[in-house]
Structures are given as structure tokens and as C-alpha cells.
Residue frames relative to the residue before (quaternion, step in Angstrom):
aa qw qx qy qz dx dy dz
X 1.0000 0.0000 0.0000 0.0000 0.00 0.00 0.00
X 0.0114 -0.7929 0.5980 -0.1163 3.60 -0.51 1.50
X 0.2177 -0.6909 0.6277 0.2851 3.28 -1.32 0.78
X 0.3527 -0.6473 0.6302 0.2436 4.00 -0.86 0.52
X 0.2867 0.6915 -0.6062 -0.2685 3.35 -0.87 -0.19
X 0.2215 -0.8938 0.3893 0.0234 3.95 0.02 0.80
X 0.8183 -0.1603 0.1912 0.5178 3.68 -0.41 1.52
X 0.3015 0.7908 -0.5193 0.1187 4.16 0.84 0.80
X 0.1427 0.6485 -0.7462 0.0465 3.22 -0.67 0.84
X 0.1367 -0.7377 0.6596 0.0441 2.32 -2.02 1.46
X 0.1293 -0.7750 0.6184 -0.0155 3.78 0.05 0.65
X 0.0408 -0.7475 0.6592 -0.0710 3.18 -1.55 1.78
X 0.8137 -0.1491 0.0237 0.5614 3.64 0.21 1.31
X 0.7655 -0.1244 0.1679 0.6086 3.48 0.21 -0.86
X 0.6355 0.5270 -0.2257 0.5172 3.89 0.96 -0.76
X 0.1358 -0.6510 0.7438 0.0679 3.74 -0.71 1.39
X 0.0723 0.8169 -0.5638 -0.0976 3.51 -1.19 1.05
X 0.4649 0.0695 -0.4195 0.7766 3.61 1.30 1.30
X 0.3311 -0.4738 0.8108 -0.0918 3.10 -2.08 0.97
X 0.8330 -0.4189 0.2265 0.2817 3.77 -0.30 1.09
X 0.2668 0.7975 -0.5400 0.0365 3.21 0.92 0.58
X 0.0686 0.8279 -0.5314 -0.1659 3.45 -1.20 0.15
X 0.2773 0.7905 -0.5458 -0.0170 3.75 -0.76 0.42
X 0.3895 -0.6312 0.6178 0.2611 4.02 -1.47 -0.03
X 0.0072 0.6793 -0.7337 0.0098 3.64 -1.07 1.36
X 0.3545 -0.7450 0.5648 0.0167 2.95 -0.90 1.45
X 0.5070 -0.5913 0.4258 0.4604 4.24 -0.67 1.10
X 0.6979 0.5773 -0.2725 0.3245 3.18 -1.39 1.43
X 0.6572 0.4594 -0.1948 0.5649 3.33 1.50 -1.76
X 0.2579 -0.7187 0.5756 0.2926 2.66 -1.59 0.39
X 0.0442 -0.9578 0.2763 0.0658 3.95 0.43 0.54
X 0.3985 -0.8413 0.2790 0.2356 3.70 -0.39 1.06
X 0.4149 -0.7220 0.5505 0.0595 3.70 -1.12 0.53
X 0.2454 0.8649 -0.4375 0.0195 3.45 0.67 0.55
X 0.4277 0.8122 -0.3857 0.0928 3.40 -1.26 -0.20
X 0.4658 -0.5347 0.4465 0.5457 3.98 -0.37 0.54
X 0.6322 -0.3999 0.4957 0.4412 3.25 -2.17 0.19
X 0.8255 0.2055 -0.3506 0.3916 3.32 -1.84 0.59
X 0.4356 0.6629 -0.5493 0.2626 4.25 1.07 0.40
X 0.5109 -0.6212 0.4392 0.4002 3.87 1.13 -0.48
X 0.1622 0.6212 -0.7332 0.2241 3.43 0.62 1.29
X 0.8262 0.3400 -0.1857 0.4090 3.34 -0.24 -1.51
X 0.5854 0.3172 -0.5467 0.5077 3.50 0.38 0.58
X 0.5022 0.6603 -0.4086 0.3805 3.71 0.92 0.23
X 0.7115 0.3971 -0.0942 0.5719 2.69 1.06 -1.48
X 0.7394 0.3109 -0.4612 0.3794 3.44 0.32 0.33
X 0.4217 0.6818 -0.4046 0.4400 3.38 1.68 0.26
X 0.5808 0.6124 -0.3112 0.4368 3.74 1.77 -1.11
X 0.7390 0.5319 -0.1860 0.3693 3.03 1.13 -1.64
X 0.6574 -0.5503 0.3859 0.3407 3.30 1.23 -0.30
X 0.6633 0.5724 -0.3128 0.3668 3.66 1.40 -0.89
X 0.7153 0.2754 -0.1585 0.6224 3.90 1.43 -0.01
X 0.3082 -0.6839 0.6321 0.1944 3.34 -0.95 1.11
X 0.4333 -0.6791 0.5065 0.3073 3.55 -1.48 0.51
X 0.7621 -0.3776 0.4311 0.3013 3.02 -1.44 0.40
X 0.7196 0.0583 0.3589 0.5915 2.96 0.43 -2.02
X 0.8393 0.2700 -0.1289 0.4539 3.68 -0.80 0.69
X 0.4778 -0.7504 0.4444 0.1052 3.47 -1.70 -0.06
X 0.1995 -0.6846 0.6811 0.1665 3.46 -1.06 0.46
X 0.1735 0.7388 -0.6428 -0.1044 3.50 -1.08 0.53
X 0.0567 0.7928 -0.5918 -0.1343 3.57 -1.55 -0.05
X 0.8289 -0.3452 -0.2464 0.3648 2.18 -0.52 2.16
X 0.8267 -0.2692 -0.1118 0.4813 2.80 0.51 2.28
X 0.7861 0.2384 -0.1532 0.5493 3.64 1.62 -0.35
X 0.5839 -0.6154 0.3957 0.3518 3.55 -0.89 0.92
X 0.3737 -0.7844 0.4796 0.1229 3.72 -0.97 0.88
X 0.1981 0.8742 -0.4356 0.0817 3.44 -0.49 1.61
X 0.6914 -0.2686 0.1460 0.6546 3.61 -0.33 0.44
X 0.7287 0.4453 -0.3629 0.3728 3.72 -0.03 -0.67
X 0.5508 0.7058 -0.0289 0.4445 3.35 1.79 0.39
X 0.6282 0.7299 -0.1957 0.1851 2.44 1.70 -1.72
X 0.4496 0.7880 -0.1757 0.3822 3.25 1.65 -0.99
X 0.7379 0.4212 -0.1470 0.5064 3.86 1.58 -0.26
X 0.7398 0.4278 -0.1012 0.5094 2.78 1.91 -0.28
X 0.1126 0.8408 -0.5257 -0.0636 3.47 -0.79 0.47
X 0.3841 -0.7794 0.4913 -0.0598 3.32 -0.54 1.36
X 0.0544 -0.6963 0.7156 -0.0072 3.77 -0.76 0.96
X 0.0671 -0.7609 0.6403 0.0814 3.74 -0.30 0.68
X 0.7358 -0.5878 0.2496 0.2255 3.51 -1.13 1.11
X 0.6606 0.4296 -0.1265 0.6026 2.91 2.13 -1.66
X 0.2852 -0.7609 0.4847 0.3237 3.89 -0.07 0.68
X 0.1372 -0.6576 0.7389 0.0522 3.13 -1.41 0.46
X 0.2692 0.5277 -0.7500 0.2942 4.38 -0.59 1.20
X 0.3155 -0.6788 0.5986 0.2853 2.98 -1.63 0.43
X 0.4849 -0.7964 0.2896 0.2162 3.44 -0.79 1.09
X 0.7108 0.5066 -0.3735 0.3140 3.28 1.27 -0.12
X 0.4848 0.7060 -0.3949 0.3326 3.44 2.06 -0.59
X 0.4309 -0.5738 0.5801 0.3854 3.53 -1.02 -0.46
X 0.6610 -0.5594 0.2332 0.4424 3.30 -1.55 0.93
X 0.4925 0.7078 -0.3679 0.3481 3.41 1.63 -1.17
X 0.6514 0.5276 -0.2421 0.4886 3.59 0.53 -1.93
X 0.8002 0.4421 -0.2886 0.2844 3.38 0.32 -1.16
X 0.6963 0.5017 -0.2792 0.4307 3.54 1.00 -1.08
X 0.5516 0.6107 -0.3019 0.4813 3.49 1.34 -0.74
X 0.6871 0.5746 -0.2793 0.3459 3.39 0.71 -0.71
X 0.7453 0.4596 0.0249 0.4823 2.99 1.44 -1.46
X 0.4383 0.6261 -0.3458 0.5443 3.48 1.80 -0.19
X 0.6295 0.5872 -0.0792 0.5027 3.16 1.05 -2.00
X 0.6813 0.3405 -0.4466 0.4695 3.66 0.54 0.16
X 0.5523 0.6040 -0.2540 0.5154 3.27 1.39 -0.99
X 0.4702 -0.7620 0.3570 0.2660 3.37 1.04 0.29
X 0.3386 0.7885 -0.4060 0.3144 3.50 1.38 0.80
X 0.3268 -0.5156 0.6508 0.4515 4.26 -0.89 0.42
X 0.6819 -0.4636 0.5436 0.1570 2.74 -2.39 0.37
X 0.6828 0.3979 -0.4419 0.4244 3.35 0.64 -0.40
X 0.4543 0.6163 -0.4377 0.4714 4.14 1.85 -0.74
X 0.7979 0.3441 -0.3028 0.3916 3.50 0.28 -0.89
X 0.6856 0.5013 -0.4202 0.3195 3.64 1.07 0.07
X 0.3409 0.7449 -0.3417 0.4606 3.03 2.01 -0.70
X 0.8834 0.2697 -0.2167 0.3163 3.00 -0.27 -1.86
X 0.6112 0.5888 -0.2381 0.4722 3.92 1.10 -0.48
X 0.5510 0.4935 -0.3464 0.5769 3.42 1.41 -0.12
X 0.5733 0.6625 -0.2762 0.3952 3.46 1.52 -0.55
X 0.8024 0.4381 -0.0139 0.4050 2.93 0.63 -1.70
X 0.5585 0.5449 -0.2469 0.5746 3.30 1.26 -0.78
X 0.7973 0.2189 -0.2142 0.5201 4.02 0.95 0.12
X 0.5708 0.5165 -0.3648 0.5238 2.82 1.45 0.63
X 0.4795 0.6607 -0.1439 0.5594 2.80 2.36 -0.40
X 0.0120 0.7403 -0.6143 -0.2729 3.40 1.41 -1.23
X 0.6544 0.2230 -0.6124 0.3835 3.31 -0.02 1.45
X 0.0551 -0.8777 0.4758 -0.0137 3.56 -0.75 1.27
X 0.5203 0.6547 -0.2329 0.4964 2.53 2.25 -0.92
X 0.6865 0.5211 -0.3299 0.3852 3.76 1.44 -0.53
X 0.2041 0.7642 -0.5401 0.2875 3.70 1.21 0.47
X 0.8382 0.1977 -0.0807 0.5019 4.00 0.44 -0.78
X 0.4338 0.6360 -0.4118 0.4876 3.30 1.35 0.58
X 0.3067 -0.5299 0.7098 0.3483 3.92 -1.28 1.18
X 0.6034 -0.4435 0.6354 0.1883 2.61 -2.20 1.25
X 0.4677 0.7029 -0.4269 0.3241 4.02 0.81 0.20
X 0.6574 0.6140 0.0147 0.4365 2.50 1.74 -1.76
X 0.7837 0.3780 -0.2840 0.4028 3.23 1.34 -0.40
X 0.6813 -0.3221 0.4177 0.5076 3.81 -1.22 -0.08
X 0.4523 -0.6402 0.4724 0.4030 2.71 -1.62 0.29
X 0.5542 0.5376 -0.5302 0.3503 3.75 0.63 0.03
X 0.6954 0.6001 -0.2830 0.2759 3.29 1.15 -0.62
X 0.4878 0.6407 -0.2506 0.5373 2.81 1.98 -0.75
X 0.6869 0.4308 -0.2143 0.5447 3.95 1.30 -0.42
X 0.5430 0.5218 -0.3708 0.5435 3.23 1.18 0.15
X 0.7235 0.3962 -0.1913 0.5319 3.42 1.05 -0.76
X 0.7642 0.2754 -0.3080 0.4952 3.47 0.83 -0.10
X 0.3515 0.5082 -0.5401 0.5714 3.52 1.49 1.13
X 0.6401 0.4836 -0.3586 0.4773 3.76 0.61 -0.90
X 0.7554 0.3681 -0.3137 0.4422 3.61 0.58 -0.55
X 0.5246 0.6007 -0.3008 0.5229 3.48 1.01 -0.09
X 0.8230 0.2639 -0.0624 0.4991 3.71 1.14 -0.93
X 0.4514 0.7597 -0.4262 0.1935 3.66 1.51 -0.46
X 0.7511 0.5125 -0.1665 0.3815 3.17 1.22 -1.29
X 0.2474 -0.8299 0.3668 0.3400 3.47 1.73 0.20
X 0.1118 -0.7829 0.6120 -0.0102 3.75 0.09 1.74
X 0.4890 -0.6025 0.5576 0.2948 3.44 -1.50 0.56
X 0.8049 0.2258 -0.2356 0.4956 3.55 1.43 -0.38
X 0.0028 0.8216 -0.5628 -0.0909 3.81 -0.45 0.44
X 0.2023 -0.8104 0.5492 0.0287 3.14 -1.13 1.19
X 0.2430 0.8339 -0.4956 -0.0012 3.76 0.05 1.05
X 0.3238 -0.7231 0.6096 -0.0260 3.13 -1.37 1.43
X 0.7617 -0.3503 -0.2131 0.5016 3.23 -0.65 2.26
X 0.0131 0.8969 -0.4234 -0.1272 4.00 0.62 0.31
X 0.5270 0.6412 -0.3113 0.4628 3.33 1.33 -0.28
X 0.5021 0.5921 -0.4986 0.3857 3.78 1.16 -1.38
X 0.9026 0.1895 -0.2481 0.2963 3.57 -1.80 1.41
X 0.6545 0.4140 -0.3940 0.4950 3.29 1.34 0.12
X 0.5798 -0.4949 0.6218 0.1798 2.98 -1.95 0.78
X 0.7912 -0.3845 0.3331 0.3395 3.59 -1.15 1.06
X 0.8116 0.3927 -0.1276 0.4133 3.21 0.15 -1.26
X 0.6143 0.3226 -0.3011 0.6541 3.60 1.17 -0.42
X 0.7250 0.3460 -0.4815 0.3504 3.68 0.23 -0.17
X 0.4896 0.4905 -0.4943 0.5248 3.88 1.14 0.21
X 0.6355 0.4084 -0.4967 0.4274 3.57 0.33 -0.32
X 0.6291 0.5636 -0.3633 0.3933 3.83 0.63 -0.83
X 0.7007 0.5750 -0.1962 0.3740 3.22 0.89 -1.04
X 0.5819 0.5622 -0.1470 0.5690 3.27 1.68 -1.06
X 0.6678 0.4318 -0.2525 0.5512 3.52 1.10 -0.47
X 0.5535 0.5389 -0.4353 0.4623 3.90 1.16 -0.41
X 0.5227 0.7768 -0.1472 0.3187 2.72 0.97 -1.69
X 0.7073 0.4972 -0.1580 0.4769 3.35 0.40 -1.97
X 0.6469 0.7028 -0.1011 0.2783 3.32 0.84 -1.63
X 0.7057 0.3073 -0.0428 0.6370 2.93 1.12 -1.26
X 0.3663 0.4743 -0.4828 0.6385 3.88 0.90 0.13
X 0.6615 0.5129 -0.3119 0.4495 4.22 0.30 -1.15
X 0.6823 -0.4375 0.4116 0.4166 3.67 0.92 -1.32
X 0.5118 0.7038 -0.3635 0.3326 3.22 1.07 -1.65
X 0.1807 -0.7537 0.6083 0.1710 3.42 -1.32 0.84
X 0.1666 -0.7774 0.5971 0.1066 3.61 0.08 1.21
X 0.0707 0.6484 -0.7572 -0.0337 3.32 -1.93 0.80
X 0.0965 -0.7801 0.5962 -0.1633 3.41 -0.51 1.72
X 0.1000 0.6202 -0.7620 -0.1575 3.95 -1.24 0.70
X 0.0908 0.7461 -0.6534 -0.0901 3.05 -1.86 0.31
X 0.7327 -0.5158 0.2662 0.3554 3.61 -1.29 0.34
X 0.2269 0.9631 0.1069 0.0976 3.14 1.83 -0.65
X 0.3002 0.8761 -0.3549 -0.1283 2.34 1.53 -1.37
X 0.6642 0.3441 -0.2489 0.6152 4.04 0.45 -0.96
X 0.6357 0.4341 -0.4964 0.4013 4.02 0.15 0.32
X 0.5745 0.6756 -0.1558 0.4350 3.10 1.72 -0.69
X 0.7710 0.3167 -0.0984 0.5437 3.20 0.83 -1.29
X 0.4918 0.6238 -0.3692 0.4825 3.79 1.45 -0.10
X 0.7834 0.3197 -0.0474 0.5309 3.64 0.98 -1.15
X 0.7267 0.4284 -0.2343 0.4832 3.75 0.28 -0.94
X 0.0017 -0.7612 0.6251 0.1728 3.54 -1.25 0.85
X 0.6838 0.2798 -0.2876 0.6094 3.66 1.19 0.45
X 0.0685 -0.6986 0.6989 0.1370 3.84 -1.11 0.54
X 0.1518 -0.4590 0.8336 0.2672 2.99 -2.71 -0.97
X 0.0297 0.7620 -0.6459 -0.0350 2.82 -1.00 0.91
X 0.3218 -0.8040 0.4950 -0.0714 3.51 -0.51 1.73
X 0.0835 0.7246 -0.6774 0.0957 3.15 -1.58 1.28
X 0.7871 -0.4469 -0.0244 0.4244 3.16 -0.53 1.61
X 0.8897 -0.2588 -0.1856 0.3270 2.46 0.13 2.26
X 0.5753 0.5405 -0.1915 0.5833 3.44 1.93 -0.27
X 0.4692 -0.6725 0.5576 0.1289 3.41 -0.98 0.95
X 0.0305 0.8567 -0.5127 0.0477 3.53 -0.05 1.06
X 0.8478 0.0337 -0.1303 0.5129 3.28 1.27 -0.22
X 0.0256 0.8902 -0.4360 0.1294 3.55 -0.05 1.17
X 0.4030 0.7257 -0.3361 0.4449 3.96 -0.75 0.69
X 0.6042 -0.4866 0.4059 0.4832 3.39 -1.29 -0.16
X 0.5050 -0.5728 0.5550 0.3301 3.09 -1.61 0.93
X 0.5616 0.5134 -0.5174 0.3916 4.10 0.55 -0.55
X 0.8086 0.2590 -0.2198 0.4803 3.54 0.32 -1.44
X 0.3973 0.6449 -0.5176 0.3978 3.41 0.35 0.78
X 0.6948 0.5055 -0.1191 0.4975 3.16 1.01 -1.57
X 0.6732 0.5236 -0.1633 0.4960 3.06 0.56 -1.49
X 0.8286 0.2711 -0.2622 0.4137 4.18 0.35 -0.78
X 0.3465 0.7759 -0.4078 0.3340 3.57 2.18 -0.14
X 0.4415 -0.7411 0.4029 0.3057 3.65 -0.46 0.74
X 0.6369 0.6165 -0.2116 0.4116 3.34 1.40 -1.60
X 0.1156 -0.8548 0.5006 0.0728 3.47 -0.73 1.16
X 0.2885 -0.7072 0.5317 0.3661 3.71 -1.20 -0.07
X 0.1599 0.7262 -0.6590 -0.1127 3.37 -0.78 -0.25
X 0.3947 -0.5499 0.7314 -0.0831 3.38 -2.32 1.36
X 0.0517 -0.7618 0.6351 -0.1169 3.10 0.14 2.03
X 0.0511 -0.7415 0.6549 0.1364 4.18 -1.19 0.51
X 0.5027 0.7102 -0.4783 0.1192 3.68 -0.39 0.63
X 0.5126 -0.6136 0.3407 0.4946 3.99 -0.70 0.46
X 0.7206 0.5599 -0.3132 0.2629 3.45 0.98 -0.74
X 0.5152 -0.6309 0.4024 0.4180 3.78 -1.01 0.97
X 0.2275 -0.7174 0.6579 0.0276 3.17 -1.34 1.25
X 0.4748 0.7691 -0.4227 0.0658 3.28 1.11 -0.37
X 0.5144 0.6448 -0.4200 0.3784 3.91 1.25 -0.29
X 0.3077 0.6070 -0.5925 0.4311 3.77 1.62 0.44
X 0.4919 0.7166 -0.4405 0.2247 3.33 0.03 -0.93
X 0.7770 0.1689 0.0162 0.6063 3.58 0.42 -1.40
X 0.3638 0.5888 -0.6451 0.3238 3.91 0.80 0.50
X 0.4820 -0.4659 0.6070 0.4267 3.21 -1.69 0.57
X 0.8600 0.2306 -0.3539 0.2862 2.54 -2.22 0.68
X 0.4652 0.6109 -0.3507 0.5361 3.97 1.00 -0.60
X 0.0133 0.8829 -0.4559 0.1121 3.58 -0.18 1.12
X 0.7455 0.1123 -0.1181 0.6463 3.15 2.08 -0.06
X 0.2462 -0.7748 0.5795 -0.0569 3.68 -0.73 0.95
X 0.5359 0.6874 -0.4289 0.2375 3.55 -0.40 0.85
X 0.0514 -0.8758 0.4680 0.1063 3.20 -0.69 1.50
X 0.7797 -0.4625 0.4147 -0.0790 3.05 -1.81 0.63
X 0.3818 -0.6844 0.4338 0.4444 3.89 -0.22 0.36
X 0.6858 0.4080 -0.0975 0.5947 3.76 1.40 -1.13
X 0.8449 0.1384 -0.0125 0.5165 3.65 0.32 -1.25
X 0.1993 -0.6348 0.6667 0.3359 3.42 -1.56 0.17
X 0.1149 -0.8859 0.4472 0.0441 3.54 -0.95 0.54
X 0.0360 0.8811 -0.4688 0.0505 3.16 0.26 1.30
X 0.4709 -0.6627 0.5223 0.2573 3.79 -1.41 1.17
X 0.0384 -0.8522 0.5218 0.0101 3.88 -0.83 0.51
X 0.6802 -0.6178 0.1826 0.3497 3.58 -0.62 1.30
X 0.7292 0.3357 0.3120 0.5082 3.17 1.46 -1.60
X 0.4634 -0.5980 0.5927 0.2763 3.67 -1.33 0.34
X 0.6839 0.4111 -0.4029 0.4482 3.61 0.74 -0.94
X 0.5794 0.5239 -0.4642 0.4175 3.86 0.98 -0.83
X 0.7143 0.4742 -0.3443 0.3827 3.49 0.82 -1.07
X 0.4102 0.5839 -0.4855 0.5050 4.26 1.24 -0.30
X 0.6861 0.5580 -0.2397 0.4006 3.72 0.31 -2.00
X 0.7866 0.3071 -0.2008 0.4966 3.72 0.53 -0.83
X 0.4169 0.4779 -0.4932 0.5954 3.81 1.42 0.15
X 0.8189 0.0099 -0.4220 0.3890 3.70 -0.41 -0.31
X 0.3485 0.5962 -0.6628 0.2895 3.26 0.16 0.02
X 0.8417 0.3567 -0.1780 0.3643 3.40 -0.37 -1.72
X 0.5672 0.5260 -0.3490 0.5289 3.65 1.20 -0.65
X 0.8280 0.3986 -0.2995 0.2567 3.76 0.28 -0.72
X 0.5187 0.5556 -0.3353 0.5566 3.36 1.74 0.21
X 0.8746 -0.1358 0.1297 0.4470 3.59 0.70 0.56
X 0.7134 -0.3755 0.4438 0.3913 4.05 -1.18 -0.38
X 0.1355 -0.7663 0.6188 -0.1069 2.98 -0.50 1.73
X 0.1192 -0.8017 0.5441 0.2167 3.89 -0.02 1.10
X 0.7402 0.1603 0.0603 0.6502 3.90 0.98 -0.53
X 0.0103 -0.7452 0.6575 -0.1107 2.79 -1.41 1.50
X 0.2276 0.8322 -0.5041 0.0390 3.92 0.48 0.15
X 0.1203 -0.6737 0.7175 0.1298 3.46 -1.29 0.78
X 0.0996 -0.8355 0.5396 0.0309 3.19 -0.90 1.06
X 0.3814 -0.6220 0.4777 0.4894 4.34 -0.56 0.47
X 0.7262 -0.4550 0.4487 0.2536 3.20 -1.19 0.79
X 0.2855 -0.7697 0.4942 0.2861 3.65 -0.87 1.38
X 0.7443 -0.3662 0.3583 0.4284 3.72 -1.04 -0.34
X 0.8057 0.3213 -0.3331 0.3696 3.19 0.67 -0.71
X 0.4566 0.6242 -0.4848 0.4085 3.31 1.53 0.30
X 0.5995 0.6799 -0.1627 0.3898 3.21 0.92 -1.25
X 0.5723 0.5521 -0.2064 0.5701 3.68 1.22 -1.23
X 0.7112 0.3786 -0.3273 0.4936 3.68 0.67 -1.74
X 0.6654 0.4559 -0.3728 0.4587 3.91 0.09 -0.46
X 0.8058 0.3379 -0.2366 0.4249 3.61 0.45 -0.63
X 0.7488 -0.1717 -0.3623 0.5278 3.36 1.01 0.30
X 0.7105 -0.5876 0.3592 0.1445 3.57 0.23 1.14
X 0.7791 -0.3954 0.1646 0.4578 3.60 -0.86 -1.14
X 0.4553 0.7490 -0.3957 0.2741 3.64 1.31 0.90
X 0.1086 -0.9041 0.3923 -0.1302 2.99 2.13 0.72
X 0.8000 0.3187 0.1481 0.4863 2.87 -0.13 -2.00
X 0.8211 0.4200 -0.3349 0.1929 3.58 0.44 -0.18
């Protein structure tokens, strides 16, 4: 079971919002979606799901385009929620199982599951008004997964939870895919990203600029970190060539550096002026990697 996604272009009047993307998720992966708001994940993803024809190119799973007559393989968290706030979780999940084309007792089974895996059981007869919002995202992860899809599409799933509920989410993706499930998830994240995903896209209005394994991504990124510990003032890093970031710390100073050889040049440097308790070069996290590649389109 492969997802294709082949050469998509999607083009709205004059606005291209994918720009050729291509990639292969193989049953199992769990694979990433990056990109500032307005790069064309989620028109991607609704190109996977089936709800937007391309322009130009293809979606397949496994070998045939996915449409409503389908729907039953798929399960979809969309970024913008959609529960209805006055049903209970009970009313609500039942409803939505039941399109998925599940019996009632499957959809009580599985929701009796999840909800204590949820450590909220008590919220079975509770409007979804009534809950938090993380809780409200717990439920609309349960509805997104009740019907156990072979594909799952989640789209920023983490947004509103508190540490402790987003390890539990994560542990459930996680679980999933141990199950099969082929998960394709973007999020703002960066370290939810790099915790779960061993291939990404990372997308900028509408163009794949970085794509591949996250390891050899990291690993062939020029831009280094390094975690310097020492009493002595380092502070003339600042204006070394190559030393593109400078910033210190309660424990470490940590400065970003163009290069390995810059990072050799600033070992002796800092080492020959004295006792160096900690030196660490580290490969460059994602969210550095994200700011440099698409910079200040954050927000756009």
C-alpha cells in the first residue's frame, strides 16, 4: 500500500498553490508536511484526500485515486476543527463512525478504548462544548482514527495541547503505525517533527525546496550548532567569520556556524585561551533549518 503523489500542480485562477510536488510514502511511514501558513500543505492534503482535483498530476492509493467511495481508508484531522458542540462525545463519535460505515456496537467498542487511553472516560456523555480545547483535539483525533483507516492524514495535530497530552498523542501515532497506518502529518513543531518523521517536504509557496530523509538532511546541512562551557570570555566569537549566531545561556553559550571548518577554527580558538569544560558540535535542529529555508514567511 503506497501513496503516489506525482508532479501536483494545483493552480487557482492566477495563484499556483502546489508547484509540482512529488514524493512516495510507503505503508507504515510516518512522513512530514512542512511549511509557513499559505505554502500549500493543506491544499495538498486535500488533493490526497481526494476533495481537489489537480491541476496537473496525480494522487494515487495504492495505484487508484481516492474518493468518497473510499472514505472508509481514510481518516483525516483537518487543522480547522469541525465537532458539533452541542452533541455529546458519545452522540458525536457514533455519528461519525456510522458514516465510515461502522456497526454501533464497533464504534462503542472502539471509543470505550480510546477515551481510557485518553484518561478521559468520564467524558463519554459530556458536550464537546464542555470540553477544553485540548480535549476537544483529543476527541477529534478519536474521530479521525475510530474507524481504524489504513491512511491517516493529520494536519497540525498537536495545536492546543499541553506537553503531557501531546506525548500521549504522539504515543498513539506512534502505536498506529507499529499497526500499519500510513500517517502524513505537518505541524509547526519542529521537535514533533523530527521525533516522528523519517522523510519530510518542506514547502514554500507551493515549491518543494527541501525534500528526503530527515537524517541526511541534517547530517549534509552545512549550518552548525555548537554548546561552548567555559569561565573564560568568549565573547570576540561574536564577530568571527563564519559564526552567524551568538547567544548566551544560563549554562552554555551557543553559537550557530556556517560550516565544520568554521566550527575546527572556533575549537582552537576557544580551547587555546584556557579550560574548556564542554565543547559540542551538534547537526543543526529543524527548526533552525526551517528558519533559514523559509526565513520570514512564517506568518504569511
Amino acid at each position: 500500500m503506497t501513496l503516489k503523489i506525482e508532479q501536483v500542480r494545483k493552480q487557482f485562477q492566477q495563484h499556483v498553490a502546489v508547484d509540482g510536488i512529488s514524493a512516495t510514502i510507503e505503508k507504515g511511514d510516518i512522513f512530514g508536511l512542512l511549511g509557513a501558513n499559505g505554502a500549500g500543505k493543506t491544499t495538498t492534503f486535500r488533493m490526497i484526500l481526494g476533495l481537489l482535483d489537480p491541476t496537473e498530476g496525480s494522487v494515487t492509493w495504492e495505484g487508484t485515486r481516492l474518493s468518497y467511495k473510499r472514505t472508509h481508508l481514510i481518516g483525516y484531522l483537518p487543522e480547522e476543527r469541525g465537532l458539533y458542540p452541542k452533541l455529546t462525545v458519545k452522540e458525536q463519535l457514533t455519528y461519525l463512525g456510522r458514516l465510515k460505515g461502522m456497526t454501533k456496537p464497533a464504534i462503542i467498542k472502539e471509543l470505550k478504548h480510546w477515551l481510557e487511553r485518553f484518561q478521559v472516560p468520564e467524558y463519554e456523555h459530556k458536550k464537546v462544548e464542555e470540553l477544553s480545547k485540548g480535549n476537544q483535539q483529543k476527541i477529534q483525533f478519536i474521530a479521525a482514527v475510530i474507524h481504524k483507516p489504513e491512511l491517516l492524514i493529520l494536519d497540525e495535530p498537536f495545536s492546543g495541547l499541553d506537553p503531557v497530552n501531546s506525548d500521549m498523542l504522539k504515543d498513539a501515532v506512534h502505536d498506529l503505525q507499529q499497526a500499519g497506518t500510513t500517517i502524513v502529518f505537518s505541524s509547526h513543531q519542529m521537535n514533533n517533527v523530527e521525533e516522528m518523521c523519517e522523510d519530510i517536504i518542506m514547502m514554500k509557496r507551493g515549491k518543494a525546496i527541501l525534500q528526503g530523509s530527515l537524517r541526511e538532511i541534517k547530517r549534509s546541512y552545512d549550518m552548525k550548532r555548537i554548546a561552548i562551557r567555559t569561565d573564560r570570555d568568549v565573547s570576540f566569537l561574536q564577530t568571527e567569520p563564519g559564526v552567524t549566531s551568538y547567544n548566551e545561556t544560563k549554562q552554555d553559550i551557543v553559537i550557530e556556524v556556517e560550516n565544520e571548518r568554521v566550527a575546527e577554527q572556533v575549537f582552537h580558538q576557544v580551547t587555546a585561551g584556557g579550560f574548556v569544560s564542554k565543547f559540542e558540535v551538534e547537526e543543526p535542529r529543524l527548526h533552525d533549518i526551517f528558519i533559514d529555508k523559509v526565513g520570514g514567511e512564517a506568518d504569511a
